[in-house]
C-alpha positions, 0 to 999 in steps of 0.5 A: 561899748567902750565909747559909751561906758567906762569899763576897767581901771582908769578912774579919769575914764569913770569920771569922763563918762560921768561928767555929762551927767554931773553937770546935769544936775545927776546926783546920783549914779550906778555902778556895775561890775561886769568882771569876774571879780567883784571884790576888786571893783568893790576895793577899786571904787572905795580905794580911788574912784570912790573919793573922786567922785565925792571930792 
């Protein structure tokens, strides 16, 4: 599973993992929160991989 999907983090493993898709042309991805805490992957995506993804 950890080949496939990015799971913690790592914001240059999220965008590793997105890349592929980016560059097909995907403008739009989905997220999932598989923790037990999803208020911090709420913060994690507006904090740092949020603005990587739009910059």
């Amino acid at each position: 599973m950890e080949e496939a999907f990015a799971c913690g983090p790592d914001v240059e493993r999220h965008l590793e993992v997105i890349e592929p898709y980016r560059e097909a042309g995907f403008d739009h991805i989905a997220l999932m929160d598989g923790g037990p805490d999803p208020d911090a992957f709420l913060a994690f995506f507006a904090d740092e991989l949020g603005p990587r993804l739009r910059g």
